[in-house]
mmCIF file of the N, C-alpha and C atoms, coordinates in Angstrom:
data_MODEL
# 
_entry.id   MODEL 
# 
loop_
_atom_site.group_PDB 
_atom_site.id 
_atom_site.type_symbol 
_atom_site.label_atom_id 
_atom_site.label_alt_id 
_atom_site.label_comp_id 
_atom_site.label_asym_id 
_atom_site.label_entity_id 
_atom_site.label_seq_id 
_atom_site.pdbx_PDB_ins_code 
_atom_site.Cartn_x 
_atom_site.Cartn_y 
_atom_site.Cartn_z 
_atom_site.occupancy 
_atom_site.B_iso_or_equiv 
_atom_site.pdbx_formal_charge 
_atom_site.auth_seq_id 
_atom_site.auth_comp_id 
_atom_site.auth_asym_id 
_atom_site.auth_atom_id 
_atom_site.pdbx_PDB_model_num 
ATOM 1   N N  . UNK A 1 1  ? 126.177 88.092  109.798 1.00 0.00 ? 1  UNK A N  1 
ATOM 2   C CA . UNK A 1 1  ? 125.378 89.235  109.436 1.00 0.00 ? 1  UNK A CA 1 
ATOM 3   C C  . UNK A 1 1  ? 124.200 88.781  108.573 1.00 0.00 ? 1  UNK A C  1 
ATOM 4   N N  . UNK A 1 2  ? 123.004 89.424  109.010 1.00 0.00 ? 2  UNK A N  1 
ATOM 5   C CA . UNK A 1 2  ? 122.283 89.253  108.072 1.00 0.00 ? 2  UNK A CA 1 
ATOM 6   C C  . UNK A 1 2  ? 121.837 89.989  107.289 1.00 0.00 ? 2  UNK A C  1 
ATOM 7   N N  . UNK A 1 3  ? 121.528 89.242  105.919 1.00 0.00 ? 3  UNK A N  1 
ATOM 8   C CA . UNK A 1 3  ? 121.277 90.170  104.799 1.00 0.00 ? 3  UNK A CA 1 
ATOM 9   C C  . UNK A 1 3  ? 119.838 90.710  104.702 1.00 0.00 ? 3  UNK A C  1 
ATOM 10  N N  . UNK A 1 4  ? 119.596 91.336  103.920 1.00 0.00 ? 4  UNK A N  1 
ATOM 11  C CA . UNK A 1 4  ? 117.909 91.711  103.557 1.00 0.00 ? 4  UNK A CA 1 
ATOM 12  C C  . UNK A 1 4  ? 117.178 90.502  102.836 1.00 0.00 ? 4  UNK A C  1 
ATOM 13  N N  . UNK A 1 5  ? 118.194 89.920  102.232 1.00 0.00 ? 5  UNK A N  1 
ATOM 14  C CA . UNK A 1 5  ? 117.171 88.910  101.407 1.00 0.00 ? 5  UNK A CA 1 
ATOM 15  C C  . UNK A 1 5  ? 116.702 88.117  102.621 1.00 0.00 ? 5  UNK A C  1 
ATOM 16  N N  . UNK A 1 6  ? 117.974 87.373  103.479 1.00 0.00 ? 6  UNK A N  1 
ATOM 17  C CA . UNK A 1 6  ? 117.636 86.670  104.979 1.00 0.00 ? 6  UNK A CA 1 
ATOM 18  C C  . UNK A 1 6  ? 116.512 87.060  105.293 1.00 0.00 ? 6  UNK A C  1 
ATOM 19  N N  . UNK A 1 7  ? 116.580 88.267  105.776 1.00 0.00 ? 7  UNK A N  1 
ATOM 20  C CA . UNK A 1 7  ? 115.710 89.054  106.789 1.00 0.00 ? 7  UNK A CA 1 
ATOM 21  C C  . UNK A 1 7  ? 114.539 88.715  106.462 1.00 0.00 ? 7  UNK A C  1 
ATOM 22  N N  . UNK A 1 8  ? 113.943 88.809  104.583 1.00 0.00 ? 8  UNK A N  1 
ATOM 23  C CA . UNK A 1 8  ? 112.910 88.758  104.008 1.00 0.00 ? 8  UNK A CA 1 
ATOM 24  C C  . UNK A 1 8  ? 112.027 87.404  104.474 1.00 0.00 ? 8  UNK A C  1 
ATOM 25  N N  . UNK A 1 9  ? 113.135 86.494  104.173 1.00 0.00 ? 9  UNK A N  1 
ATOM 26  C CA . UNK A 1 9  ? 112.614 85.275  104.571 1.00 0.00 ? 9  UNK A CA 1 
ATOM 27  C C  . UNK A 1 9  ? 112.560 84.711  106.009 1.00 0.00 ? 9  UNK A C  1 
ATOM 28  N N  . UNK A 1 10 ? 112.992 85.491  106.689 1.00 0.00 ? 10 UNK A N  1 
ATOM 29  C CA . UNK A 1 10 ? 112.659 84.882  108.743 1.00 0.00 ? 10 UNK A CA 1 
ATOM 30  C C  . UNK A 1 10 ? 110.704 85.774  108.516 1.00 0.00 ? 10 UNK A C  1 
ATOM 31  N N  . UNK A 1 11 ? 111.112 86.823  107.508 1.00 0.00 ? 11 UNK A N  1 
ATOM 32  C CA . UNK A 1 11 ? 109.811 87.153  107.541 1.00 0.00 ? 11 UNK A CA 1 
ATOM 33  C C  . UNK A 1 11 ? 108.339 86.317  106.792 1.00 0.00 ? 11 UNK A C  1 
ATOM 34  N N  . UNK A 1 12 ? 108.375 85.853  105.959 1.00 0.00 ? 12 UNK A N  1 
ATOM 35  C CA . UNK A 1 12 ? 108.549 85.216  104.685 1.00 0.00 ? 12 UNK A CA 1 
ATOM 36  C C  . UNK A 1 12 ? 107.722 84.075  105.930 1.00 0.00 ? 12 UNK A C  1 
ATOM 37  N N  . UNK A 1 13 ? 109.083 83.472  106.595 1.00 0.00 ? 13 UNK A N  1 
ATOM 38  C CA . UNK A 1 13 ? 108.887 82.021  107.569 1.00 0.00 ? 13 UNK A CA 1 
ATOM 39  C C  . UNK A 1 13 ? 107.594 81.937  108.667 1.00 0.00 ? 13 UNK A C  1 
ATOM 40  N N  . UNK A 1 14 ? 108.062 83.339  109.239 1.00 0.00 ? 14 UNK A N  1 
ATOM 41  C CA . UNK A 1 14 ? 106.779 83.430  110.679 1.00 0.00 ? 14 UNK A CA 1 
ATOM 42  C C  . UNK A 1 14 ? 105.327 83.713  110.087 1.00 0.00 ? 14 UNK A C  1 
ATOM 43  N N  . UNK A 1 15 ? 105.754 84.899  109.300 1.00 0.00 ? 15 UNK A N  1 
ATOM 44  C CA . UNK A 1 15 ? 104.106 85.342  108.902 1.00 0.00 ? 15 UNK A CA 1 
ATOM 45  C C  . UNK A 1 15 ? 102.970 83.318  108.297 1.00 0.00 ? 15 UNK A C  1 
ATOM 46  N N  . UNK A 1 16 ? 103.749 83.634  107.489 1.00 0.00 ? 16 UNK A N  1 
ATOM 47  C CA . UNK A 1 16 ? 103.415 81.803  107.149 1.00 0.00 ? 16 UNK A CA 1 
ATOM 48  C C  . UNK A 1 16 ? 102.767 80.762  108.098 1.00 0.00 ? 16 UNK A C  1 
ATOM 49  N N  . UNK A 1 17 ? 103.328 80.788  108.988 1.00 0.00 ? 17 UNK A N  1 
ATOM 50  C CA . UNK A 1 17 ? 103.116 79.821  110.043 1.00 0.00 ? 17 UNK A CA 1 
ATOM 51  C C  . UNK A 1 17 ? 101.804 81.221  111.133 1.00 0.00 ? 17 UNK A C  1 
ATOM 52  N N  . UNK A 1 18 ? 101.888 82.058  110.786 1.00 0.00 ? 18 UNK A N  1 
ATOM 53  C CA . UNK A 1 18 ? 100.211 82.738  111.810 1.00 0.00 ? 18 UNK A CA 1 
ATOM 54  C C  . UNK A 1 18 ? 99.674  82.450  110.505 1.00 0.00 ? 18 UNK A C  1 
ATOM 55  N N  . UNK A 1 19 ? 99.943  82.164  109.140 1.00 0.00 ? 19 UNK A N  1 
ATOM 56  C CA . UNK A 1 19 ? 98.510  82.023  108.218 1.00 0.00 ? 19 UNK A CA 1 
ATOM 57  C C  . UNK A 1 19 ? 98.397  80.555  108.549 1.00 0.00 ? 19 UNK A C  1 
ATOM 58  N N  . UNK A 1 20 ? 99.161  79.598  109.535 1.00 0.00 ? 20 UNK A N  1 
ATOM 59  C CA . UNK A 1 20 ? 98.620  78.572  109.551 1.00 0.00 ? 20 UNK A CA 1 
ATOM 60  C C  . UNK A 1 20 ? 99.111  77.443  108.730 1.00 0.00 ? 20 UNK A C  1 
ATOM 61  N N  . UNK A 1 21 ? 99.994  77.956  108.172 1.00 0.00 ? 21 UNK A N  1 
ATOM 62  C CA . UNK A 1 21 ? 100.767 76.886  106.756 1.00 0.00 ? 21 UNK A CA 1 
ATOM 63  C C  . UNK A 1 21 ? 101.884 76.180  107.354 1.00 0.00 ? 21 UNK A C  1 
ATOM 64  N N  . UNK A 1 22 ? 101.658 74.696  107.159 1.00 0.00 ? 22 UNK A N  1 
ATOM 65  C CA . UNK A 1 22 ? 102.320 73.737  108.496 1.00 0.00 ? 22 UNK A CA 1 
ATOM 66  C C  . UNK A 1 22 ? 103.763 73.837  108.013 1.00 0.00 ? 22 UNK A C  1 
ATOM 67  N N  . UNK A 1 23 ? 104.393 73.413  108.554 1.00 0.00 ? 23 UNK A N  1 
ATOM 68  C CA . UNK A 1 23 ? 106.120 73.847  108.757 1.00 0.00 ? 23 UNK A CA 1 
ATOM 69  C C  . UNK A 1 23 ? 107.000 72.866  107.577 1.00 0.00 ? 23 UNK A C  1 
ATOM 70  N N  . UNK A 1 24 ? 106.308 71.556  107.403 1.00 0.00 ? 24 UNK A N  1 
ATOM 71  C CA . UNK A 1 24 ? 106.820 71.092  106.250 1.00 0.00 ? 24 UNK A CA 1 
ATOM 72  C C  . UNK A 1 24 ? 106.773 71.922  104.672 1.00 0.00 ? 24 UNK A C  1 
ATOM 73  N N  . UNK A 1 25 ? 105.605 72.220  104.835 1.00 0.00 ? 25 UNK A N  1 
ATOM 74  C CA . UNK A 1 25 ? 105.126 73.164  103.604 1.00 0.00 ? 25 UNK A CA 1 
ATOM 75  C C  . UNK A 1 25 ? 106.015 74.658  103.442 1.00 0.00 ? 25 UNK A C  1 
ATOM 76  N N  . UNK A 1 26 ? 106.046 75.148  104.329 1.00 0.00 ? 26 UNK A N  1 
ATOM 77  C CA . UNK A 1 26 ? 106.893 76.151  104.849 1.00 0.00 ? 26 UNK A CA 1 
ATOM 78  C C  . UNK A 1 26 ? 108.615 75.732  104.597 1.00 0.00 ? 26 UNK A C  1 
ATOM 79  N N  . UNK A 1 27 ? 109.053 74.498  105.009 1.00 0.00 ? 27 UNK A N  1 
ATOM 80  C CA . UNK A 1 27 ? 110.305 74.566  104.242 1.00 0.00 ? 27 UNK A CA 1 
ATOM 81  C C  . UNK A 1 27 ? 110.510 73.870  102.900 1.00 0.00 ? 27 UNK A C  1 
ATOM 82  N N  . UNK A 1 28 ? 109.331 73.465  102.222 1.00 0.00 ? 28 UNK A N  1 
ATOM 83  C CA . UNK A 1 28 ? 109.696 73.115  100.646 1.00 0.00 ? 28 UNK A CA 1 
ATOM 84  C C  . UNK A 1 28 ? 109.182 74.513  99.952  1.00 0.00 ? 28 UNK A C  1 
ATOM 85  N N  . UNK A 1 29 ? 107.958 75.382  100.569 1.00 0.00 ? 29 UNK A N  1 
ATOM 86  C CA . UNK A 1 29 ? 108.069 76.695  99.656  1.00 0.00 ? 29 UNK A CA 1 
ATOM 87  C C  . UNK A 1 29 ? 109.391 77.489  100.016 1.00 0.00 ? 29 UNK A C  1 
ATOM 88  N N  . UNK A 1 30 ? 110.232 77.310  100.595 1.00 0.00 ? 30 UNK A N  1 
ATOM 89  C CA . UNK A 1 30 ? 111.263 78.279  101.294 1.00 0.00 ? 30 UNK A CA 1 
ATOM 90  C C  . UNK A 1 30 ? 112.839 77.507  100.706 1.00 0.00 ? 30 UNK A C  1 
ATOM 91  N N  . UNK A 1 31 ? 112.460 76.261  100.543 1.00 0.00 ? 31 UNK A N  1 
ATOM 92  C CA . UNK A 1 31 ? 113.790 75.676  99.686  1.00 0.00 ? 31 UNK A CA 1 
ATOM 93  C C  . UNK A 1 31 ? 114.845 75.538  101.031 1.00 0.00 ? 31 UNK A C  1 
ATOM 94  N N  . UNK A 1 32 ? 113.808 75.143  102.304 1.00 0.00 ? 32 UNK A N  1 
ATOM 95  C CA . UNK A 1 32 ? 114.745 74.461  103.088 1.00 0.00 ? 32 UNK A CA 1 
ATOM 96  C C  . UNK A 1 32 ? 115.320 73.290  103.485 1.00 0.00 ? 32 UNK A C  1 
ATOM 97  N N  . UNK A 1 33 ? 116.382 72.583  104.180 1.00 0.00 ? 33 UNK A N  1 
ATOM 98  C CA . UNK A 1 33 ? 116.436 71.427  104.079 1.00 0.00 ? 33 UNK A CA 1 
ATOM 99  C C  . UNK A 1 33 ? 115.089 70.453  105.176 1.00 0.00 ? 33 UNK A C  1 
ATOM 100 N N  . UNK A 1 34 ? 114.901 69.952  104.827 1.00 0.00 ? 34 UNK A N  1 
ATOM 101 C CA . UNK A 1 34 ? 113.611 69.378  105.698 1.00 0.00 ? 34 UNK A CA 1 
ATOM 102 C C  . UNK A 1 34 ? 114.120 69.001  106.977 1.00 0.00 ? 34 UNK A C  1 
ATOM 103 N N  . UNK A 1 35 ? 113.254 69.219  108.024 1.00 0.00 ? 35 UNK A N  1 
ATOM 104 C CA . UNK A 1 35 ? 113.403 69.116  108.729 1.00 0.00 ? 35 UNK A CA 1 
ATOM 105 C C  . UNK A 1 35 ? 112.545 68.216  109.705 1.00 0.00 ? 35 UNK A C  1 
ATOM 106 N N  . UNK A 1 36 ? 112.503 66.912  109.372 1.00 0.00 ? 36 UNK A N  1 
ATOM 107 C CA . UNK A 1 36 ? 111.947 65.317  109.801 1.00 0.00 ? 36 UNK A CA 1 
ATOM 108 C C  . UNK A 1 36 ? 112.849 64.604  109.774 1.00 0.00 ? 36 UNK A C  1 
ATOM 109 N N  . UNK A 1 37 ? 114.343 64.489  109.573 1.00 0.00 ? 37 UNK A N  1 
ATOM 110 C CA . UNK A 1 37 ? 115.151 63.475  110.116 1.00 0.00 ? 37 UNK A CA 1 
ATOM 111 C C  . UNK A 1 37 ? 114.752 62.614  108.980 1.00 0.00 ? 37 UNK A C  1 
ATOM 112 N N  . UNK A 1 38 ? 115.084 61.298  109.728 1.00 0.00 ? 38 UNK A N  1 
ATOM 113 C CA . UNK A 1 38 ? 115.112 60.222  108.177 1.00 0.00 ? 38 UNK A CA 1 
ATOM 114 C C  . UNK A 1 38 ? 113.828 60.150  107.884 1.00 0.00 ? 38 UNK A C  1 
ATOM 115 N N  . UNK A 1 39 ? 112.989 60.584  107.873 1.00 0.00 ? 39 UNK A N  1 
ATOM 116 C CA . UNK A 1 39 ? 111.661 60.501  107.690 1.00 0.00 ? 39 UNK A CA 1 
ATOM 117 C C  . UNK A 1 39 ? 111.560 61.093  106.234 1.00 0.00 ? 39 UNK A C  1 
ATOM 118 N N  . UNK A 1 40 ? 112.166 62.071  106.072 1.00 0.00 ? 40 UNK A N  1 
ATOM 119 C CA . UNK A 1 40 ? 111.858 63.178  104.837 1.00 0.00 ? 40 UNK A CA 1 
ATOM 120 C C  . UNK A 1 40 ? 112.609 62.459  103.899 1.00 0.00 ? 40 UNK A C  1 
ATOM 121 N N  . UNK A 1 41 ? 113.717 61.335  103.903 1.00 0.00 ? 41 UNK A N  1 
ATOM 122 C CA . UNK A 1 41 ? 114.155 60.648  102.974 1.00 0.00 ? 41 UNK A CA 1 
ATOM 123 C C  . UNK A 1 41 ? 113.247 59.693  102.177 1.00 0.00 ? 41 UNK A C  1 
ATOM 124 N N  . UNK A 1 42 ? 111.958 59.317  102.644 1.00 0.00 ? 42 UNK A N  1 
ATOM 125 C CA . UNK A 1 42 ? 110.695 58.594  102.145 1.00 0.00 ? 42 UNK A CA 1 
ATOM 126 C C  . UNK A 1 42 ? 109.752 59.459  101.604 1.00 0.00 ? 42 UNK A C  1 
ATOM 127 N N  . UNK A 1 43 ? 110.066 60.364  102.033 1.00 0.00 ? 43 UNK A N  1 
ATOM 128 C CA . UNK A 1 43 ? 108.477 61.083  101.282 1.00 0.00 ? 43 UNK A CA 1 
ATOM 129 C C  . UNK A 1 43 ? 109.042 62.152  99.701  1.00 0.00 ? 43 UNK A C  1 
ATOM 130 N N  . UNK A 1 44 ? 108.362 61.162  99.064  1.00 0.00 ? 44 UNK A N  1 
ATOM 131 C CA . UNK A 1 44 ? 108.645 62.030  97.609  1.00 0.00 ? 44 UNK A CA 1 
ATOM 132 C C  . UNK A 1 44 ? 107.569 62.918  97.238  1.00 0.00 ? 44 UNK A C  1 
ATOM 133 N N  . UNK A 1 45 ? 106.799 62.978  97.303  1.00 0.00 ? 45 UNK A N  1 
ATOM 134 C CA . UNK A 1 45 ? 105.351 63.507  97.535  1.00 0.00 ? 45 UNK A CA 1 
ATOM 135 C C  . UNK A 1 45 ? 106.565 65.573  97.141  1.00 0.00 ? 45 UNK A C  1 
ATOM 136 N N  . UNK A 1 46 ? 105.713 66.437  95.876  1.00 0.00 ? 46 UNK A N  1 
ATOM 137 C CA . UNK A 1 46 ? 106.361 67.368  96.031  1.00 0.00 ? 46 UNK A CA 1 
ATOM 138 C C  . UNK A 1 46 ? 105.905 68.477  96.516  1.00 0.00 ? 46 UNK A C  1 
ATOM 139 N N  . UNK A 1 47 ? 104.681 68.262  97.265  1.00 0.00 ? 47 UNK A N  1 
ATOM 140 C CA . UNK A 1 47 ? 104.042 69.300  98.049  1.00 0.00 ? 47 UNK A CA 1 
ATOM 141 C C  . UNK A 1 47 ? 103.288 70.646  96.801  1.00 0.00 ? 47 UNK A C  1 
ATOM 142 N N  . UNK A 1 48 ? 103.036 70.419  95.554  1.00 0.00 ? 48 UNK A N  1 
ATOM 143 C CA . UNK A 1 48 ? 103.626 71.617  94.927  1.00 0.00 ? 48 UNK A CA 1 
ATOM 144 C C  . UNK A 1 48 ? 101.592 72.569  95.075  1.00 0.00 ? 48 UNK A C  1 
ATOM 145 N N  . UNK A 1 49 ? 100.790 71.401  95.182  1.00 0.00 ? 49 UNK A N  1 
ATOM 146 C CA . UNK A 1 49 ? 99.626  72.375  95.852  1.00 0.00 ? 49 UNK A CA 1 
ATOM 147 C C  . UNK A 1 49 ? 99.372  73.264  96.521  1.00 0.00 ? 49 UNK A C  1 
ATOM 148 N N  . UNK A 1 50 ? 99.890  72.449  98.042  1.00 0.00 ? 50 UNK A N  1 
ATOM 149 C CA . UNK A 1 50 ? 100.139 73.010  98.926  1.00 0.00 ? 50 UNK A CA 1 
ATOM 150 C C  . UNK A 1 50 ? 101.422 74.206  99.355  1.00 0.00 ? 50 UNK A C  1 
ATOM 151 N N  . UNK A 1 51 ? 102.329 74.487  98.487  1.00 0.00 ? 51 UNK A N  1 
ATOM 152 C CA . UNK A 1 51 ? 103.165 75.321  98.265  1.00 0.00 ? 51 UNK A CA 1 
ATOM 153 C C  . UNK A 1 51 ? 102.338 76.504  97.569  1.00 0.00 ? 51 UNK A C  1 
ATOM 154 N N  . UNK A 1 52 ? 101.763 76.344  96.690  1.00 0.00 ? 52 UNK A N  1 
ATOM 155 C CA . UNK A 1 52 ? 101.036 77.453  96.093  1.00 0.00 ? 52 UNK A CA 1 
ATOM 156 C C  . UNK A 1 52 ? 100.388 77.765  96.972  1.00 0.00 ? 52 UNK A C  1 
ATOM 157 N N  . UNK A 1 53 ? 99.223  77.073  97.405  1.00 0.00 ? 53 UNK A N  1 
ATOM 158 C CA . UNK A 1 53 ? 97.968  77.782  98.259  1.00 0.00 ? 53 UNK A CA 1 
ATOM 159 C C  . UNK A 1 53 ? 99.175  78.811  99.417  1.00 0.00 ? 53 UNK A C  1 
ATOM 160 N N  . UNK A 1 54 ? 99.846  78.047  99.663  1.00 0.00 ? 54 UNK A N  1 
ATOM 161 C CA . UNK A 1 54 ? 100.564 78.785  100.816 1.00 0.00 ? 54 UNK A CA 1 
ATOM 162 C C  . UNK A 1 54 ? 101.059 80.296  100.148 1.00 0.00 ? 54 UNK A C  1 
ATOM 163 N N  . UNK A 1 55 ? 101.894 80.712  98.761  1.00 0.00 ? 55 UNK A N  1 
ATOM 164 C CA . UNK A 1 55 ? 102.018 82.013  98.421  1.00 0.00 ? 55 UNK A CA 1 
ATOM 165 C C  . UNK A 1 55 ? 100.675 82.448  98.197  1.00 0.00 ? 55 UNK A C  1 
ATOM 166 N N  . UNK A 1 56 ? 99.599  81.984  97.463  1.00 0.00 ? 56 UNK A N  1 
ATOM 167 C CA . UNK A 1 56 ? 98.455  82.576  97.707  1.00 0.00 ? 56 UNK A CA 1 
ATOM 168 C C  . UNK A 1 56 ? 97.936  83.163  98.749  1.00 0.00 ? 56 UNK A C  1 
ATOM 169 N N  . UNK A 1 57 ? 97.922  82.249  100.059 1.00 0.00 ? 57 UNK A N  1 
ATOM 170 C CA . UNK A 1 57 ? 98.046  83.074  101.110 1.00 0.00 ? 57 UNK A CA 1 
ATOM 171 C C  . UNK A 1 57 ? 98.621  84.086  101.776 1.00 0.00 ? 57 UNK A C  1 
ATOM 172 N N  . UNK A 1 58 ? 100.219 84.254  101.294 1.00 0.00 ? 58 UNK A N  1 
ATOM 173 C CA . UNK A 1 58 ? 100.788 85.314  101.597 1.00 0.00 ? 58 UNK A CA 1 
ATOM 174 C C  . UNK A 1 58 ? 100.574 86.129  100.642 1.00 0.00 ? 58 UNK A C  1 
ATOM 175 N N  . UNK A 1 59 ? 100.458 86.448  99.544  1.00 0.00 ? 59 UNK A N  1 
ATOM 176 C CA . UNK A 1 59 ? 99.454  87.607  98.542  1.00 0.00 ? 59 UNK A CA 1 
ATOM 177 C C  . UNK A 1 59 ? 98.962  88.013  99.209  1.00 0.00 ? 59 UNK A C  1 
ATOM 178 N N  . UNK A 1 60 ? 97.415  86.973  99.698  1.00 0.00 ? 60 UNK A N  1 
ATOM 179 C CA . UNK A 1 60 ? 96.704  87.938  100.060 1.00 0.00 ? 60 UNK A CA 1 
ATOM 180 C C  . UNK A 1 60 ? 96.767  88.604  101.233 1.00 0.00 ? 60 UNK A C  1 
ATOM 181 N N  . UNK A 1 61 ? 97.788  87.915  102.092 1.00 0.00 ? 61 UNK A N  1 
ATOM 182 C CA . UNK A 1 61 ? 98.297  88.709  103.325 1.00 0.00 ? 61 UNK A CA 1 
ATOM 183 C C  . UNK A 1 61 ? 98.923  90.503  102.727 1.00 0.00 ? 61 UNK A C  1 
ATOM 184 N N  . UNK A 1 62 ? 99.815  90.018  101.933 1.00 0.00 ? 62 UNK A N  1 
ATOM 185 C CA . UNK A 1 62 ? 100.581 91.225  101.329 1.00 0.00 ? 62 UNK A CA 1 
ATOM 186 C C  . UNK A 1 62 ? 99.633  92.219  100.857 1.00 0.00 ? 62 UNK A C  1 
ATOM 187 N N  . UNK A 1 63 ? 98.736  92.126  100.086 1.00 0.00 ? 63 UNK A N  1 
ATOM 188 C CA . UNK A 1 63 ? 97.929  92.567  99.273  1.00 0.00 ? 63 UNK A CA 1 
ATOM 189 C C  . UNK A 1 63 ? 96.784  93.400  100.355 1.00 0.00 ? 63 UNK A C  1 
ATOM 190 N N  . UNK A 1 64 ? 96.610  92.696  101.327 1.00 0.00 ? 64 UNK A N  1 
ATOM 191 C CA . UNK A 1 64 ? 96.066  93.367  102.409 1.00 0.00 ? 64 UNK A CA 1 
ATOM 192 C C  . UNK A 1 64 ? 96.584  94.595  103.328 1.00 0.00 ? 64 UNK A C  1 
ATOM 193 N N  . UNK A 1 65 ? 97.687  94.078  103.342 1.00 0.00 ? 65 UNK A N  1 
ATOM 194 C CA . UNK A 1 65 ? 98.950  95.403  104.380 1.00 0.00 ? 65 UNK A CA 1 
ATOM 195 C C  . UNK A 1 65 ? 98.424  96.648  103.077 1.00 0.00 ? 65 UNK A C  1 
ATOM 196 N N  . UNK A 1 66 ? 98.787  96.585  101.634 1.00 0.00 ? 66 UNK A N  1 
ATOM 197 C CA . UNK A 1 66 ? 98.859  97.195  100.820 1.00 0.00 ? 66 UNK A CA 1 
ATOM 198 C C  . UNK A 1 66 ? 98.074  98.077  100.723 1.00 0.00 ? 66 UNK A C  1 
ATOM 199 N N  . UNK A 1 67 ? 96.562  97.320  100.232 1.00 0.00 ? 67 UNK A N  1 
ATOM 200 C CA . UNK A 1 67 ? 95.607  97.923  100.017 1.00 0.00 ? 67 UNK A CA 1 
ATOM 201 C C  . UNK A 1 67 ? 93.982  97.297  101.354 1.00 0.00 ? 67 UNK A C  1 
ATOM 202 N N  . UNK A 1 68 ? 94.285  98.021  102.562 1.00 0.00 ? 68 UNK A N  1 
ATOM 203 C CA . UNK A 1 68 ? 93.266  97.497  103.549 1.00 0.00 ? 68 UNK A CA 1 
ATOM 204 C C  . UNK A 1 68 ? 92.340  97.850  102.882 1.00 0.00 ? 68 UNK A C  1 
ATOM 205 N N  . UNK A 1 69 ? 91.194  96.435  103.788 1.00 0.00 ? 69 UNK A N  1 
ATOM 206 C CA . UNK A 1 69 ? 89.640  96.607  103.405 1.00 0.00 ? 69 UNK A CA 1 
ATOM 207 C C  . UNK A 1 69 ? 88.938  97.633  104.235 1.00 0.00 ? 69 UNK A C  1 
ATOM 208 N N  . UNK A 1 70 ? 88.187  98.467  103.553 1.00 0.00 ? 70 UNK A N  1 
ATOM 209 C CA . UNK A 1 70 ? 87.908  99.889  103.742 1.00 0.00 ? 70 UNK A CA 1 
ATOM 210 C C  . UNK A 1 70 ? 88.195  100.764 103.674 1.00 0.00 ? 70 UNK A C  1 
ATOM 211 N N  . UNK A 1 71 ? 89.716  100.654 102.877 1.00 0.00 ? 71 UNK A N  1 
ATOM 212 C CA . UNK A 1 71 ? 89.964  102.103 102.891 1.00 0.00 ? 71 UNK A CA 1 
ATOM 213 C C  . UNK A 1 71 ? 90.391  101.985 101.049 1.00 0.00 ? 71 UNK A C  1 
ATOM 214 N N  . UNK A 1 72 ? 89.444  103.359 100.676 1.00 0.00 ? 72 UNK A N  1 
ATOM 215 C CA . UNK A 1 72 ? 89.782  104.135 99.645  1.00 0.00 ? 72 UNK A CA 1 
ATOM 216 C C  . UNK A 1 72 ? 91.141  104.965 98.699  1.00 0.00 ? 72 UNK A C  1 
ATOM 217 N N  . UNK A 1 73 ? 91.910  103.999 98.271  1.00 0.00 ? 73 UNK A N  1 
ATOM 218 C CA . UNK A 1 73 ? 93.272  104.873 97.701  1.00 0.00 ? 73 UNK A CA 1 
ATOM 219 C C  . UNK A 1 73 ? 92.434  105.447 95.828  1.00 0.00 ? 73 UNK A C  1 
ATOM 220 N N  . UNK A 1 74 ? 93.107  106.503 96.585  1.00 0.00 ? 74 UNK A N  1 
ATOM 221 C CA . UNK A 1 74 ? 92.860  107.560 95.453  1.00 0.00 ? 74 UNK A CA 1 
ATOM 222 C C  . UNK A 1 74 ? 93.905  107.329 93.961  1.00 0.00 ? 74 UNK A C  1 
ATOM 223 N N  . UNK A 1 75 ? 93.557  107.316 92.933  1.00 0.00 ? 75 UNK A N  1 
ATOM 224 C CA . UNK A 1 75 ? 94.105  106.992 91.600  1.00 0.00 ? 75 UNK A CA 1 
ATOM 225 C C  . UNK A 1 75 ? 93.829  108.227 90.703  1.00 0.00 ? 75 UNK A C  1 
# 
């Protein structure tokens, strides 16, 4: 079964990857196990730039659904 938190993150996963944010990056912001085989045992490198820019990008994805450009919410 899946949970909501799950759910959040298959969402979380795809949207990510249409902003274009490559799949390694995608599983160290997501706290997955890597997925390169023995390869990922060499790379210490902690991605932590490229992890940000990537929630930055989903902000402003989010932030967009929220509040679209052109339209006026009333306060």
């Amino acid at each position: 079964m899946t949970t909501p938190f799950h759910a959040i993150r298959h969402t979380v996963e795809t949207r990510m990857g249409e902003l274009g944010v490559p799949p390694h990056v995608r599983d160290v912001a997501l706290d997955h196990a890597p997925a390169r085989g023995s390869g990922a045992g060499y790379d210490h490198y902690d991605y932590r730039a490229e992890v940000r820019e990537a929630f930055e990008q989903w902000a402003a994805r989010i932030e967009a659904l929220v509040e679209p450009e052109g339209v006026r919410l009333l306060r």
